[in-house]
C-alpha positions in Angstrom: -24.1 12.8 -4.7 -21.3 10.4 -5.9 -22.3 6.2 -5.4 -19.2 4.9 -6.8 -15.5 6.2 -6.9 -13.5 4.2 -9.9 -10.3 4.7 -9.6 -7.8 3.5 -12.8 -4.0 2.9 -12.1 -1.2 3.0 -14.4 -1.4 -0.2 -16.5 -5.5 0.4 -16.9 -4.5 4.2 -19.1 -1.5 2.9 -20.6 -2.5 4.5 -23.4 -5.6 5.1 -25.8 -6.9 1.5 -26.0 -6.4 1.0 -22.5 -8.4 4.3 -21.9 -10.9 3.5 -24.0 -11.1 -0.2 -22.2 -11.6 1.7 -18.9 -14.1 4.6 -20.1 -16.1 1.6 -21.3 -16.1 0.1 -17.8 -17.3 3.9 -16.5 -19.8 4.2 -18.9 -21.0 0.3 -18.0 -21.5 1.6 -14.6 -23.3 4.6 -15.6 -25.6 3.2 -17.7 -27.0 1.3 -14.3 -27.9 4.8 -13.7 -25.3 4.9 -10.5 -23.8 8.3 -10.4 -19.9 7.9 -10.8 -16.9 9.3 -10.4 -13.2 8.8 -11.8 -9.8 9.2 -10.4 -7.2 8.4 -12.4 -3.2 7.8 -12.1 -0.2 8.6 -14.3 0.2 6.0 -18.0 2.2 2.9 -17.0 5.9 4.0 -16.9 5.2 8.2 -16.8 6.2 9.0 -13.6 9.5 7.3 -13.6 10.1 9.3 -17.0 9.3 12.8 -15.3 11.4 11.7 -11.9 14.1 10.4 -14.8 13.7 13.9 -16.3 13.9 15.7 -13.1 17.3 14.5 -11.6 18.7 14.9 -15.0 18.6 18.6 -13.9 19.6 18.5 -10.5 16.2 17.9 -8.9 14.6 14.6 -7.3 11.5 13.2 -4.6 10.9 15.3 -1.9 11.2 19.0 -4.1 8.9 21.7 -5.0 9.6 21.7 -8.2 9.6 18.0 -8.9 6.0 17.5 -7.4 5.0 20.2 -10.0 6.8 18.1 -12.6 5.3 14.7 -11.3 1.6 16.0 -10.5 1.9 16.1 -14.4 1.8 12.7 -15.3 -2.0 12.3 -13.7 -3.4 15.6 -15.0 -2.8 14.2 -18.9 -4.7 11.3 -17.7 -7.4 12.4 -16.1 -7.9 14.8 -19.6 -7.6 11.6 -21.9 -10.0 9.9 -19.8 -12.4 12.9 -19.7 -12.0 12.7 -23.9 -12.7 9.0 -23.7 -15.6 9.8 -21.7 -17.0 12.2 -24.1 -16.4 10.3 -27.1 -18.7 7.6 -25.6 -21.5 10.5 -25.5 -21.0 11.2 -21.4 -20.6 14.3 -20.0 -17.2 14.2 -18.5 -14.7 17.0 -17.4 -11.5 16.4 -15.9 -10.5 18.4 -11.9 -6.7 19.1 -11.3 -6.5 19.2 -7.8 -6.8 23.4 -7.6 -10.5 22.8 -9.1 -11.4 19.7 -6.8 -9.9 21.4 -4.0 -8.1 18.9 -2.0 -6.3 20.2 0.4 -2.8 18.7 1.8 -0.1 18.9 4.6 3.3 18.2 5.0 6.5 17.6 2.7 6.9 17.4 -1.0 6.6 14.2 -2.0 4.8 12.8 1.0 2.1 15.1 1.5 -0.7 14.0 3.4 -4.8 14.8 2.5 -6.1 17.4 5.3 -9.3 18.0 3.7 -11.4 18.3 0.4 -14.0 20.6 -0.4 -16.9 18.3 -2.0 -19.1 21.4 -3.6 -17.0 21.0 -7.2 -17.9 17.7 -7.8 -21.2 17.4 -6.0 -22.0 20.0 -8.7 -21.1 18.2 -11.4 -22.6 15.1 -10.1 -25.9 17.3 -9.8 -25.2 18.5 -14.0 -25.1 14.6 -15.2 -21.2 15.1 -15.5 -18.8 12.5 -14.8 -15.5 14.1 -12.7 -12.6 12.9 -13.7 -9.5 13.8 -11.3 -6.2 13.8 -11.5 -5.2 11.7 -8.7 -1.8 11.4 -6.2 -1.7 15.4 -5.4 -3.1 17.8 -3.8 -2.5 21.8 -2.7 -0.9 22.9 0.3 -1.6 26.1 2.3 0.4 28.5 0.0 -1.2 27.6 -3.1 1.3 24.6 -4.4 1.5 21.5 -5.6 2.3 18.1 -3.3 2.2 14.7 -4.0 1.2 11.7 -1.8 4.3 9.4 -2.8 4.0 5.9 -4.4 0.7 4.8 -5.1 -1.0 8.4 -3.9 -3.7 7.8 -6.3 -5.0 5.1 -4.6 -5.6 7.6 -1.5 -6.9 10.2 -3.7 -9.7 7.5 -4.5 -10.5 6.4 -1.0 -10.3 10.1 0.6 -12.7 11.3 -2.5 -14.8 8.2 -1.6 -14.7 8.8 2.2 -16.0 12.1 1.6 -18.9 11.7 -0.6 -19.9 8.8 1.5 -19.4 6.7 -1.9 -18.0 3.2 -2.3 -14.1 2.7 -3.6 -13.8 0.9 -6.5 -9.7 0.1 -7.5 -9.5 -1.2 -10.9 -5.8 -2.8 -12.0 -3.7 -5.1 -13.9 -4.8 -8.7 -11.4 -8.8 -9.8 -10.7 -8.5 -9.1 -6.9 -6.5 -9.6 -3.9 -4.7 -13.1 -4.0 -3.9 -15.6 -1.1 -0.1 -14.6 -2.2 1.9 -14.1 -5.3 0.6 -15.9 -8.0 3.9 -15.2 -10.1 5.6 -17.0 -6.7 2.6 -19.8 -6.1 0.6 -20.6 -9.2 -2.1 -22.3 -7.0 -2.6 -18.6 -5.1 -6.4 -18.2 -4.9 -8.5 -15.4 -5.4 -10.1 -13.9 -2.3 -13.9 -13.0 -2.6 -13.8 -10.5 0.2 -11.1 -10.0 2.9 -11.5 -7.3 6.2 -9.9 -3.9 6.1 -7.7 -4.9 8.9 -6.5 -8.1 6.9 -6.4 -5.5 3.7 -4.0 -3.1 5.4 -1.8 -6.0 7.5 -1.0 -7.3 3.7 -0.6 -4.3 2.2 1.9 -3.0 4.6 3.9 -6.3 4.7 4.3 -5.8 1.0 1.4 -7.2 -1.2 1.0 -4.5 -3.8 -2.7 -4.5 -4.5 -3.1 -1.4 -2.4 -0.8 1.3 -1.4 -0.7 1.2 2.5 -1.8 4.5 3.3 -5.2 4.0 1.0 -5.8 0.9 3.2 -5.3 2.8 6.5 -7.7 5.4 5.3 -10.2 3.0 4.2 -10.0 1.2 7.3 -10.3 4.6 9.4 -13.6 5.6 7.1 -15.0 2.6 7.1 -14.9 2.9 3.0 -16.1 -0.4 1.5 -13.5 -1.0 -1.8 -13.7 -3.6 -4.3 -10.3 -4.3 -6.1 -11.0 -5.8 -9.9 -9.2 -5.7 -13.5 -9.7 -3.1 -15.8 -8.9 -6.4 -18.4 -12.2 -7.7 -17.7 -15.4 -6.9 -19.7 -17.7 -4.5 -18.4 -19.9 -6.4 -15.8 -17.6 -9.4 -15.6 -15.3 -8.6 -12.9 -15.6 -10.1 -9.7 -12.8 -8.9 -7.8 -12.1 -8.8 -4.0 -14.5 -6.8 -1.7 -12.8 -5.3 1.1 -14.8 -4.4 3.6 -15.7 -4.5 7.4 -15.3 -7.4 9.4 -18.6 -8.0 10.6 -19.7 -8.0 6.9 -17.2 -11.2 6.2 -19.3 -14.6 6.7 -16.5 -17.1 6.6 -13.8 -16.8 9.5 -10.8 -17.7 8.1 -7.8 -18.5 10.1 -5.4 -17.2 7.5 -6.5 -15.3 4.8 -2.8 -14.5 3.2 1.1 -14.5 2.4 2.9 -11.3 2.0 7.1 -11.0 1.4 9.1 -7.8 1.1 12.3 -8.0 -0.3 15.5 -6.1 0.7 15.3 -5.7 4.1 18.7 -5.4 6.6 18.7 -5.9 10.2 20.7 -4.4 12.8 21.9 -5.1 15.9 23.1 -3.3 18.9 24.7 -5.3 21.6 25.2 -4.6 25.3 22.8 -1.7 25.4 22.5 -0.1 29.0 19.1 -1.3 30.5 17.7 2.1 30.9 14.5 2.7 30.4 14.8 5.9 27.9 17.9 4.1 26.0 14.8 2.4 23.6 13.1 5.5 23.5 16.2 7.6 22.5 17.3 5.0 19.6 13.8 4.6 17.8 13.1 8.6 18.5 16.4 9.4 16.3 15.1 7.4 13.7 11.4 9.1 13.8 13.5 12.4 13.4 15.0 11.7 10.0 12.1 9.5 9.1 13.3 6.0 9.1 10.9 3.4 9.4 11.8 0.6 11.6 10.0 -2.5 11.2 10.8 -5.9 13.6 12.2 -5.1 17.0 13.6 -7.1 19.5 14.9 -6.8 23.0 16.4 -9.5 25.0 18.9 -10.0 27.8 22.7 -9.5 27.3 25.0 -11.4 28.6 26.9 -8.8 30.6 24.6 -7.3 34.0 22.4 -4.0 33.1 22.9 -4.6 29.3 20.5 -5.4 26.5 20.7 -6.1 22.6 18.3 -4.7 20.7 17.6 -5.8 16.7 15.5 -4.3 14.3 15.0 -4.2 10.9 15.2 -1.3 8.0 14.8 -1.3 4.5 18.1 -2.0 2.6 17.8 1.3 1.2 18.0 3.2 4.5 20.4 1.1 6.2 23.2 3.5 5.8 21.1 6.5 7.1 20.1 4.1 10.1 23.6 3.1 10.6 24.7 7.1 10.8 21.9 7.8 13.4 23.5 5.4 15.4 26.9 6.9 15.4 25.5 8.8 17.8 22.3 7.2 19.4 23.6 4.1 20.4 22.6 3.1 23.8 26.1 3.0 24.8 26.5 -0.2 23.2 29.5 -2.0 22.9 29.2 -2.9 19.7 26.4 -2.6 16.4 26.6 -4.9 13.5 24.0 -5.1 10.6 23.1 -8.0 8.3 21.7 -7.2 4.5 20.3 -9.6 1.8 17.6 -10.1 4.2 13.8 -10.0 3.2 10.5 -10.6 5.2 7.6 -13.0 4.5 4.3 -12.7 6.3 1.6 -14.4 7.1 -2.1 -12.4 7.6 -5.4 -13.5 9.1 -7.8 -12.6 11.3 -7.6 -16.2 13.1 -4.3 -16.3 14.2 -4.9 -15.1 17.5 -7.3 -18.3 18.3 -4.7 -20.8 17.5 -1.9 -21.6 19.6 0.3 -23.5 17.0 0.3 -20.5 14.5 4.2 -20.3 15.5 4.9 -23.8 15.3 2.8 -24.2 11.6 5.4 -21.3 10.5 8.4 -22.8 12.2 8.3 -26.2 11.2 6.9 -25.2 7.7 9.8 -23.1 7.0 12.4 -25.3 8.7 11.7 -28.2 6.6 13.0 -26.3 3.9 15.8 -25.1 5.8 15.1 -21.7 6.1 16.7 -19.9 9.0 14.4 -17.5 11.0 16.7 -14.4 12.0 13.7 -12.6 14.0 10.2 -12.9 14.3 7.6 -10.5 15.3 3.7 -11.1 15.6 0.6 -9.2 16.1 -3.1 -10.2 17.0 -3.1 -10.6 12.7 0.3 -11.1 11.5 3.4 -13.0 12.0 6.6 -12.3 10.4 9.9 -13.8 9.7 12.8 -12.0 8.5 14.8 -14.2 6.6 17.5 -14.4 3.3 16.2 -13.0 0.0 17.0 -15.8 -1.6 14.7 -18.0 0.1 11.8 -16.1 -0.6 9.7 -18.2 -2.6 10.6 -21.6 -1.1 9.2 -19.8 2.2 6.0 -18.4 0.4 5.1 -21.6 -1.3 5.9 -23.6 1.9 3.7 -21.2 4.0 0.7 -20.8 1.6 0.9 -24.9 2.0 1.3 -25.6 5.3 -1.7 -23.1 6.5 -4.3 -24.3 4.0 -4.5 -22.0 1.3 -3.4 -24.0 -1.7 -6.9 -25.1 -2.2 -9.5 -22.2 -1.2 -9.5 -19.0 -0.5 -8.5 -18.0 2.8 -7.8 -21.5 4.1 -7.5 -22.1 7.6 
């Protein structure tokens, strides 16, 4: 069997050095006598070269053809790495995802992992070989290649790791998880461990440690991860464990800020006040596969009418504006609103205080920053608010709820 699943992103095979950097990390583990295994992503920059290449001749994301063209970049890696591996004097062979056998559903460029068939590497394991695989793809049904969009190798890690029953561990470019943006706050802290559910919450409000699916998965498999540099010297790191929350000693009220950028909001107002009017909007959006993020309903000011807002990313508003052409609730009129962005604040103690509004209100007011909508969760509260008051909110909200000094604050 498999103990430890290392998975290596873009920056961390840049090229040779930074794959001989990495192999060293693997063979650091190896030498502990833990039976590894790699997974490996495309060289920094690669994939938007092959995507680049692609569209030059007509194709794009969501093809046949260009998943074949993208599944590339990660097969090259997951060779070099197996070299790497070798020249060290470790047994090492790379998988493309036909030998490793993980199986996938759904559309090109979004596929989704349906299975994997652990008898490859479990044999290796059992020969003293290290597998390396190609991450972000996997084969479908008939036999082809699909890709699991952005940051698909971080899934490939966690699903391979879910399946062996091994632990996760994400090597990158940063030393953890951070409280926020240390590009935004220098006095962002590094997190020692943080919950999956605190994990996911940041990663889907746009930290970009993890891809969100990976987290989900994780969360669902109960796969303990450890996010660390690939920069560090082998058995240096620290990192960020991410793991269950009964495993987490200190209960933090907040444990960080996340932002995305680009964001529009739109607006439909004097909706009829039927019950299937809601239903009918958001469902035409789930057919062409537009997310929808904040959503809010109130009173109109005209009898049996609603508005209803809700936000998009910028680069779907015009899809989402089209959709409503026809699924509008019969509303009287539909505006939008761009240049908008969202800033977030996670923790698994929000729900036991009562002034986690207020904090955020008052924080971000005394800057004068204008809340457009808010939603919250029993983790999370958003704001959605201009792009270009992004980092004054960050910085005042990593203040205001403690986390300038500690990690985790609260």
């Amino acid at each position: 069997m498999v103990d430890i699943v290392m998975k290596f992103g873009g920056t961390s095979v840049a090229d040779a050095a930074r794959i001989r950097a990495s192999a060293a990390l693997v063979a650091a583990e190896a030498a502990t006598g833990a039976a590894v295994a790699v997974v490996v992503s495309a060289m920094a920059g690669e994939t938007d070269r092959l995507i680049a290449l692609a569209e030059q001749l007509g194709g794009g994301l969501g093809e046949d053809e260009s998943d074949v063209i993208l599944s590339s970049g990660e097969q090259v890696s997951s060779a070099l790495m197996a070299l790497a591996l070798k020249e060290k004097g470790l047994k090492a062979q790379s998988f493309q995802a036909w030998q490793s056998a993980i199986w996938v559903d759904g559309a090109p460029g979004s596929a989704r992992i349906s299975g994997f068939d652990t008898a490859a590497v479990e044999a290796a394991a059992k020969a003293g070989v290290i597998p390396v695989f190609a991450g972000f793809q996997g084969i479908d049904a008939a036999g082809r290649v699909r890709t699991l969009g952005r940051g698909g190798t971080d899934l490939s890690a966690v699903a391979i790791a879910a399946a062996l029953g091994a632990r996760c561990d994400i090597y990158t470019d940063v030393d953890g998880v951070y409280t926020t943006d240390p590009r935004i706050e220098p006095k962002a802290q590094r997190i020692d461990a943080i919950s999956h559910d605190e994990m996911l919450e940041l990663a889907a409000q746009g930290a970009k440690v993890l891809q969100t699916r990976s987290a989900e998965m994780a969360k669902a498999s109960n796969v303990p991860l450890r996010v660390l540099s690939s920069f560090a010297e082998p058995g240096t790191a620290i990192g960020t464990r991410v793991e269950d929350e009964s495993r987490i000693a200190e209960r933090r009220i907040v444990s960080g800020v996340a932002y995305t950028r680009d964001q529009a909001r739109i607006v439909l107002l004097g909706a009829s006040d039927r019950p299937a009017v809601a239903a009918e909007i958001f469902g035409a959006l789930a057919d062409v596969d537009i997310g929808v993020d904040m959503i809010v309903q109130g009173r109109a000011r005209d009898a049996g009418t609603v508005n209803i807002e809700f936000s998009v990313d910028r680069r779907e508003l015009d899809r989402a504006m089209s959709v409503m052409e026809t699924a509008h609730g019969d509303a009287r009129e539909i505006i939008h609103e761009t240049d908008l962005a969202k800033v977030s604040v996670v923790g698994l103690g929000l729900n036991r205080r009562a002034d986690v509004a207020r904090i955020l209100f008052r924080a971000l007011g005394a800057k004068g920053i204008d809340v457009k909508v808010i939603a919250t969760s029993e983790i999370r509260i958003s704001a959605l608010i201009a792009n270009d008051a992004v980092e004054n909110a960050v910085r005042a909200l990593h203040s205001a709820y403690g986390l300038d000094d500690r990690a985790g604050g609260g």
